[in-house]
N, C-alpha and C positions, 0 to 999 in steps of 0.2 A: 622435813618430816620429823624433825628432829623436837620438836615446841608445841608437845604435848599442852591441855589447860591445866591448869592446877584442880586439885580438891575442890578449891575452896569457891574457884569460880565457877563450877559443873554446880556445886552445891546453889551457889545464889540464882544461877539462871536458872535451873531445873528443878520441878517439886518429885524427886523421886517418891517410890517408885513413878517410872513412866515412859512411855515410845521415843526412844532417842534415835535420831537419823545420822548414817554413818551414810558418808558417801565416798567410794572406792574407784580408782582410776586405773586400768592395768591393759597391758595387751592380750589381743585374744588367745595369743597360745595358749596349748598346755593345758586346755582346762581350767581356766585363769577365774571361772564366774564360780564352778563349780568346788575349787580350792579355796577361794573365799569365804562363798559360805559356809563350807564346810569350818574354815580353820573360827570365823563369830559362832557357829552353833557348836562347838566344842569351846572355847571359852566359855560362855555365859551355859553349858552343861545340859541345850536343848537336846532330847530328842528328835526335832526335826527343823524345819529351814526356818529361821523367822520371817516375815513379810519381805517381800524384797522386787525391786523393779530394775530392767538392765535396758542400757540405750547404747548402741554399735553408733561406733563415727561413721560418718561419710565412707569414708575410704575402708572401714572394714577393719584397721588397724588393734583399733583401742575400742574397751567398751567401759560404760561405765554402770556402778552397781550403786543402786538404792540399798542401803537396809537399812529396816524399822523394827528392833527387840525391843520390846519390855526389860526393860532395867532397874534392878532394885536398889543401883546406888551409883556414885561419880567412880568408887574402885572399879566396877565393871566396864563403863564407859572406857576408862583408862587401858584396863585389861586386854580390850577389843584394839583398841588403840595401837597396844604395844604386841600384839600377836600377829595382825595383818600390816602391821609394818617389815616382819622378815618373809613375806611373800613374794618368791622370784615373780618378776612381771610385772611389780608395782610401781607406777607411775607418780600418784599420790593419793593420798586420803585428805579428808577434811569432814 
């Protein structure tokens, strides 16, 4: 989790602004879906949840979280990046 993309490569793939897909992997404790988005919608400074889909393993264990913000730039992207990377529970991101 450590291998963040650069600037420059967020920049060339994406025509900000635009819906960037964060996908989050964490156990269900704790309120794990609901810390999440909470900790994306305080970074990028929403008032409410951005678009988001969640799918439970088999076994109940682990869940994994769609989100899809509106992004006005590769800093934000990043931002999200480096906020739900200190999430007890997390598993990985990509």
């Amino acid at each position: 989790m450590n291998n963040l993309p650069s600037v420059e490569l967020l920049e060339q793939m994406h025509a900000f602004p635009c819906q960037f897909t964060f996908k989050i992997i964490g156990k269900t404790e704790d309120g794990f879906v609901a810390r999440a988005l909470a900790t994306v919608r305080e970074q990028l400074e929403f008032e409410v949840d951005p678009p988001f889909r969640v799918r439970h393993t088999a076994g109940g264990r682990h869940v994994s979280l769609t989100i899809e913000p509106e992004v006005q730039n590769a800093w934000e992207v990043l931002g999200v990046y480096q906020a739900v990377r200190n999430l007890p529970g997390l598993v990985c991101q990509f």
